[in-house]
C-alpha positions as CSV (number, residue, x, y, z in Angstrom):
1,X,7.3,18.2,12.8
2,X,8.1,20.2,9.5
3,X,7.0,23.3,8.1
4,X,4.5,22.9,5.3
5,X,6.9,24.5,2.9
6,X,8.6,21.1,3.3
7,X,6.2,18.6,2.4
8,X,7.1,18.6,-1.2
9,X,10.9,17.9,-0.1
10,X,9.8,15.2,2.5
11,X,7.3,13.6,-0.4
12,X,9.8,13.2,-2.7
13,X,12.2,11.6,-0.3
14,X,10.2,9.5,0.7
15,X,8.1,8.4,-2.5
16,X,6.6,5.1,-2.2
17,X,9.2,2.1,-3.6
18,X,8.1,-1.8,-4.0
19,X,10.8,-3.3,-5.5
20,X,11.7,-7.5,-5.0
21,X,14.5,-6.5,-2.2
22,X,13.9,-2.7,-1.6
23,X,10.6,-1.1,-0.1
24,X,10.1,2.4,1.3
25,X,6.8,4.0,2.1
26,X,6.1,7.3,3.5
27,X,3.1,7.8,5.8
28,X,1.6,11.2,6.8
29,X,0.6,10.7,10.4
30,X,-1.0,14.4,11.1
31,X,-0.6,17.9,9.0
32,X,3.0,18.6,9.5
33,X,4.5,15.0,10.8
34,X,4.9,11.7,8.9
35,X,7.1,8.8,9.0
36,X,8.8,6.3,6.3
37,X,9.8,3.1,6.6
38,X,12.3,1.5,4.5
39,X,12.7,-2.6,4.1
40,X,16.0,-4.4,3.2
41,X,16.8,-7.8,2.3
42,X,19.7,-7.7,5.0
43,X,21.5,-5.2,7.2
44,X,24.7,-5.2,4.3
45,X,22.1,-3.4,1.8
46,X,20.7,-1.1,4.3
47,X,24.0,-0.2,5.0
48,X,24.7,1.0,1.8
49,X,21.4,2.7,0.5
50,X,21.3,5.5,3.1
51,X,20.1,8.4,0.9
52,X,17.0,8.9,2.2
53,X,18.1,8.9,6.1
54,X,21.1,11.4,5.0
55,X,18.0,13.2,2.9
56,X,16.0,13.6,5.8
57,X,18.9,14.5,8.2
58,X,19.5,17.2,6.2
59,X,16.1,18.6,7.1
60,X,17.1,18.5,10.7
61,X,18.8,21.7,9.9
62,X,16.1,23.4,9.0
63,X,14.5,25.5,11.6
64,X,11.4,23.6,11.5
65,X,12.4,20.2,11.0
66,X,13.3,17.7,14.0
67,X,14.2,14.1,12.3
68,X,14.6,11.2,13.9
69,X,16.1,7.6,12.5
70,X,15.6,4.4,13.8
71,X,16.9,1.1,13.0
72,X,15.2,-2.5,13.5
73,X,15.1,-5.6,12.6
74,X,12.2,-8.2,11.2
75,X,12.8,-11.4,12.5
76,X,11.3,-14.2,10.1
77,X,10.4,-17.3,11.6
């Protein structure tokens, strides 16, 4: 949930990215909640490309902001 005065923040965050190992894409899931998902080559990467997740943590601390990460895995058979 985030205050519309924090849409333009969240959008840039989470700008669409399709690169050949790195893809984020933000979705907007009702008026003031949305998600992104980020794709990595491995879990090394991922562990070292955290700006957006420290970006959008540092929303939590907004008043009406409440961020949540989650971390997964794609297994490719």
């Amino acid at each position: 949930m985030l205050a519309p005065s924090l849409w333009a923040v969240v959008e840039a965050i989470g700008s669409n990215v399709d690169e050949e190992k790195d893809k984020r894409t933000l979705f907007k899931t009702g008026d003031n909640s949305s998600f992104i998902i980020e794709f990595f080559d491995n879990i090394t990467i991922a562990g070292k490309k955290i700006e957006t997740m420290k970006a959008m943590q540092g929303l939590s601390e907004q008043a009406m902001a409440k961020v949540s990460i989650q971390e997964g895995s794609i297994i490719k058979k």
